[in-house]
N, C-alpha and C positions, 0 to 999 in steps of 0.2 A: 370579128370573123377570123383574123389570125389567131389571135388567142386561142381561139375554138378547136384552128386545125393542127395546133402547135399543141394541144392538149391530146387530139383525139392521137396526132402522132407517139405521145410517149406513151398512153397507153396501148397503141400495140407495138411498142419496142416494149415496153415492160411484160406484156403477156407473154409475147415468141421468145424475152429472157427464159420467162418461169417456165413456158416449154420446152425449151433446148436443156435447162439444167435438170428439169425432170426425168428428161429423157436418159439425159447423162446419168444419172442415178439410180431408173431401172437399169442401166445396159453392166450397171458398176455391180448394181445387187446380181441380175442373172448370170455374170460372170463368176462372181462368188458362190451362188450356189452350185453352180457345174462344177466349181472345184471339188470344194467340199461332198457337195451329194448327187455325183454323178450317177445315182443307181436310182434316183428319186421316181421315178415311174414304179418299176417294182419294189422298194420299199414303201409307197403311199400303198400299194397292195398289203403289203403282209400288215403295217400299220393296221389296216383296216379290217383284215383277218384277227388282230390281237383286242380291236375293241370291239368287236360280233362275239368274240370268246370272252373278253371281259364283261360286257352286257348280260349276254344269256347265260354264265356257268359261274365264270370267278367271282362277280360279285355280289351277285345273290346270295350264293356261299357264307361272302365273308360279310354282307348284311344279317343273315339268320345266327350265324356264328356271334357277333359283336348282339344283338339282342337277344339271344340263351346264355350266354356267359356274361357275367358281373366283369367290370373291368380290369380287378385286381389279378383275376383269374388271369383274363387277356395280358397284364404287365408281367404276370411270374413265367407264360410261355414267350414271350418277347425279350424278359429278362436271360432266361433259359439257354434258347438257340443264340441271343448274342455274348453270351460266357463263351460258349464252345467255339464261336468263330474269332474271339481275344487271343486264340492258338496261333491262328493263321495269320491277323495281323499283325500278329510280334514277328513271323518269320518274315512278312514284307516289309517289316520297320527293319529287319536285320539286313534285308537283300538291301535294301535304299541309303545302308549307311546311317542308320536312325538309334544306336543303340538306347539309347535314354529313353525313347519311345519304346521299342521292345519290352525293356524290364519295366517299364509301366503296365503293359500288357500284359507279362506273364503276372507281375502283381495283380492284376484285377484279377486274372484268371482264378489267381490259388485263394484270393481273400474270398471270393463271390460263388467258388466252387467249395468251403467250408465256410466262414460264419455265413454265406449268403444262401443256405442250403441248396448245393447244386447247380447255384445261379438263378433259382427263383426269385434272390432280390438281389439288387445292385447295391450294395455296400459299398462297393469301391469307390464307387462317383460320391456317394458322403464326405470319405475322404480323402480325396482328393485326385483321386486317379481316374483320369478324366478318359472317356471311351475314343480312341481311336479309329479311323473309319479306311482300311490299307485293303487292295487285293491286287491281285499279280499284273493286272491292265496298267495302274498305279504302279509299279513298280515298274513294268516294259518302260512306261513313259520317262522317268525318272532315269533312265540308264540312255537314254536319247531315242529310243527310239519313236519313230513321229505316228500321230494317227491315222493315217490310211484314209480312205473313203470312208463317209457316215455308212453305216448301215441299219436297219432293222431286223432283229432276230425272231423268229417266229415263238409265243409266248415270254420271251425276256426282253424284249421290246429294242430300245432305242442304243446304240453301241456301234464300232469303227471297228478297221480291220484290227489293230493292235489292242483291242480290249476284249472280241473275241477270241483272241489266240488266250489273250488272260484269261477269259472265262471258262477255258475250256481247262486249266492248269489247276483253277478254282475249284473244278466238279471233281477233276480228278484229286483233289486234296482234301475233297470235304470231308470230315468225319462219317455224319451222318447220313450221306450218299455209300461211302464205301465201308464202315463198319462192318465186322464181321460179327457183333452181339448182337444182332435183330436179322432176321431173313427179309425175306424179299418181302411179300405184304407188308411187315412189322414197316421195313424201310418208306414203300408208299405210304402208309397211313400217317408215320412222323414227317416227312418231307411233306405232303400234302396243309399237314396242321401245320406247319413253318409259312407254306404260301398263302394260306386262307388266313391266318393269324396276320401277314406281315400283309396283305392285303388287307384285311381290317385296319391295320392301324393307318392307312392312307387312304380311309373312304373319303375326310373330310376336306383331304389336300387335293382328292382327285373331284369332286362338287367343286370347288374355286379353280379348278385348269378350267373345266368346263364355261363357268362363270365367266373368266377371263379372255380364251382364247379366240381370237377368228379363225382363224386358220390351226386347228390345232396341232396336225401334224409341223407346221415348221417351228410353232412354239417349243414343242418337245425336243426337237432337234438342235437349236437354239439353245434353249436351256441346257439340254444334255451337255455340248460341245462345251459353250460358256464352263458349267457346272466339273466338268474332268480336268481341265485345264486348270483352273482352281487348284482343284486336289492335289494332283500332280506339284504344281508346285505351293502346296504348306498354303494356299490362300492369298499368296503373293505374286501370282504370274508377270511375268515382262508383258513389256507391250508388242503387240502384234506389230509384223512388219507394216503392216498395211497403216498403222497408228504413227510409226516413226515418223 
């Protein structure tokens, strides 16, 4: 009979453990995320706004698109638009302190914009001039400044205040947005085939989010965050304070 009650006693000192520490863990996670993603009511809105638009418009698109076009097709305009934007990463390899990186840049650019006809093929990564992935959000970070609150953009999805201020420095340097050799229609129809195209090439990664996620909105957010921090630093980030 003691035995019994000496047993019945550790298990619940052992349950009201596992409950006090769980609790300790929500209160740790929901404190985190009020940091981070204080605006999370209306960004799970526009979130939800961007896959109703992704559903019914964008990927249908880029389904009917990737089954009329042969793939090769689909690799020479993916090859294409990312020559042209080899421009832009060299100038963030330059702003970061990166020169080595730059003139690997500008190399792909001139090798992939003549033997690579235009950039329909990537020659460069054959040898050896491996793609670069830099834009000015990347570059804010890099010079210290810190990411802001997570937010959501409506159709460019998952992003912080400091990578929107990038994005907006992005638009305004794109070739292809601000060219003056193509007029306005010319520019929708190319810019449009950039996001139907660059959405094609992520049907199959966006079937495995689905697969994966429960929550998909915090996964994206999560990854994102993880995912910049990364870049930002070369794929070697320090460890967060909360880690020390």
């Amino acid at each position: 009979m003691l035995n019994f009650l000496k047993q019945t006693v550790l298990k619940k000192i052992m349950m009201l453990s596992i409950i006090l520490m769980t609790g300790c863990a929500t209160t740790a996670q929901n404190e985190r995320v009020a940091k981070i993603d204080p605006f999370e009511p209306m960004n799970r809105a526009v979130f939800t706004f961007n896959e109703k638009a992704d559903d019914y418009v964008i990927k249908p698109l880029a389904e009917a698109y990737k089954f009329v076009l042969p793939e090769f097709v689909r690799t020479g305009v993916t090859n294409f638009f990312s020559n042209i934007n080899d421009v832009l990463i060299a100038a963030n390899n330059l702003l970061q302190g990166k020169p080595t990186d730059a003139a690997s840049d500008i190399g792909r650019f001139l090798i992939n914009s003549t033997i690579g006809v235009l950039g329909l093929f990537d020659v460069a990564t054959d040898m050896g001039l491996d793609k670069n992935r830099e834009d000015f959000g990347q570059t804010l970070g890099v010079w210290g400044i810190s990411d802001g609150p997570y937010v959501v953009l409506p159709f460019f999805g998952a992003s912080n205040i400091r990578d929107t201020v990038g994005l907006v420095v992005d638009i305004e340097t794109d070739f292809m947005i601000n060219t003056n050799k193509l007029n306005s229609d010319e520019k929708i129809a190319v810019n449009a085939l950039r996001v139907i195209n660059r959405r094609a090439d992520l049907l199959d990664a966006g079937q495995l989010l689905e697969d994966a996620a429960f929550d998909k909105y915090s996964f994206v957010r999560d990854g994102y965050l993880q995912r910049r921090r990364s870049q930002i630093y070369d794929g070697n980030p320090p460890p967060l304070k909360e880690e020390d």
